[in-house]
C-alpha positions as CSV (number, residue, x, y, z in Angstrom):
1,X,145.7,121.0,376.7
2,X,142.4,121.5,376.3
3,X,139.9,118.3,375.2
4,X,138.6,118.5,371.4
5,X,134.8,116.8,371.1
6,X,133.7,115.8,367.8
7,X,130.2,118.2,368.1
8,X,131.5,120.6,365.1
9,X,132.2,117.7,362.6
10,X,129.4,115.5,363.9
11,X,127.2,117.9,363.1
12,X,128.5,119.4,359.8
13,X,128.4,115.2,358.6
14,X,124.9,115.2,360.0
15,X,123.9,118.4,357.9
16,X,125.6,117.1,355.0
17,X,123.5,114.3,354.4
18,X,120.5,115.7,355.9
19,X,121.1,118.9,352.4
20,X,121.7,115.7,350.1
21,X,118.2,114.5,351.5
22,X,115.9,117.4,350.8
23,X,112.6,116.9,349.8
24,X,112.5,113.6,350.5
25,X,109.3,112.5,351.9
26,X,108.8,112.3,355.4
27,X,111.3,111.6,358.0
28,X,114.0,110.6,355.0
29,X,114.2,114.8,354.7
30,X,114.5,115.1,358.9
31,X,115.6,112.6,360.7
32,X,119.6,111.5,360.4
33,X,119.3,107.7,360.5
34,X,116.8,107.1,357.9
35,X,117.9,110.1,355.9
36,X,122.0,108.0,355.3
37,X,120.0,105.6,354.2
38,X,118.2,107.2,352.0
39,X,120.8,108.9,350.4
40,X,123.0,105.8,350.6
41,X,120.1,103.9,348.3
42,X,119.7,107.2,346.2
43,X,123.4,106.8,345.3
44,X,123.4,103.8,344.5
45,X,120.1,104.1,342.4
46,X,122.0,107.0,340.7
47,X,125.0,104.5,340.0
48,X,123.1,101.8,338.1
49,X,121.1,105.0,336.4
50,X,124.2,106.1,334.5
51,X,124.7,102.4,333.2
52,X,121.4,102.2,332.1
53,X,121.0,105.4,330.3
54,X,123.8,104.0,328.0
55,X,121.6,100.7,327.1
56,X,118.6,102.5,326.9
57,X,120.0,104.9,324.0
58,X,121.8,102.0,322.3
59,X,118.4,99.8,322.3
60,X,116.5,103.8,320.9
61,X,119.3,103.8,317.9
62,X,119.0,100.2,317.3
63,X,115.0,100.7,317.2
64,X,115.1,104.1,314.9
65,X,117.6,102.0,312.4
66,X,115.6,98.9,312.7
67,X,112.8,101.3,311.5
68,X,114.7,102.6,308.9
69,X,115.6,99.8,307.1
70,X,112.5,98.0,307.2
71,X,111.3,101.0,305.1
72,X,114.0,100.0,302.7
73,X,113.3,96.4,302.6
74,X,115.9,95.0,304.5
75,X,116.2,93.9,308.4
76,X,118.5,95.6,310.5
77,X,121.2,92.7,311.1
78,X,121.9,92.8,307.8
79,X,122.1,96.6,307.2
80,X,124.5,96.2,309.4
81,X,126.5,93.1,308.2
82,X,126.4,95.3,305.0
83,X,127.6,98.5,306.0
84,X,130.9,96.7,308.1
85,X,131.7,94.1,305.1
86,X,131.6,97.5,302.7
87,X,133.8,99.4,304.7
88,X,131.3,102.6,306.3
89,X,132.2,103.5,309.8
90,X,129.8,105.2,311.4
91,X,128.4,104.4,314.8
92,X,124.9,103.5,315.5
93,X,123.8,107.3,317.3
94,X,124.9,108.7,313.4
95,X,123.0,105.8,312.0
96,X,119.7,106.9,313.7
97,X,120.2,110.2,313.4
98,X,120.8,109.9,309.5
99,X,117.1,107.4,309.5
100,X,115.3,110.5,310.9
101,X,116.7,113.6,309.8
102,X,117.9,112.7,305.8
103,X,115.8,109.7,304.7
104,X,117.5,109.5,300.9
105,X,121.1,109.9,302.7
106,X,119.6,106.4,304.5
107,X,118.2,104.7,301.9
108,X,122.0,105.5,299.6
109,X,123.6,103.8,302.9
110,X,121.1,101.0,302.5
111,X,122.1,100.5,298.9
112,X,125.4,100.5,299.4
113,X,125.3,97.6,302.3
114,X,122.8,95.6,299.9
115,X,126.0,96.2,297.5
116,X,128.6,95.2,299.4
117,X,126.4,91.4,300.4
118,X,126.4,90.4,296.7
């Protein structure tokens, strides 16, 4: 029976990473070693990325509402407060939404938590 090397795999493995690496600067694009690594940090960057994005946009709504009801005399903790005591379930991505495109719609929801604290 003949005896099987590893040079086909090897090398397929090698070009693998070494695709996932283009245009990388430098010897990350070229050379094997430095290029796993790369790609290995890249990964991981990309990991904590999609965790982040998630914050990011919760802390963007939080700000556009904050904005909104400032406008309406009230502070966003209790806009909030208000609108789960009086019932209105809609999450803060509609809430910010609602604060930029349809002021008025806003300032009824603001009402309506200002209500629902007396």
């Amino acid at each position: 029976m003949a005896r099987i090397k590893g040079a086909l795999m090897t090398r397929k493995r090698r070009n693998k990473t070494l695709k996932l690496a283009k245009g990388y600067y430098g010897s990350k694009a070229r050379l094997f070693k430095t290029a796993k690594q790369a790609v290995m940090k890249s990964g991981n960057y990309a990991y904590i990325g999609r965790k982040q994005k998630k914050r990011d946009f919760r802390r963007l709504w939080i700000t556009r509402i904050s904005a909104g009801c400032k406008a309406n005399g009230m502070n966003y903790s209790t806009f909030i407060n208000g609108l789960n005591k009086a019932g209105v379930a809609l999450n803060r991505k509609m809430l910010s939404e609602i604060a930029i495109a349809d002021p008025a719609a806003f300032t009824a929801l603001t009402e309506q938590a200002k209500a629902a604290l007396k």
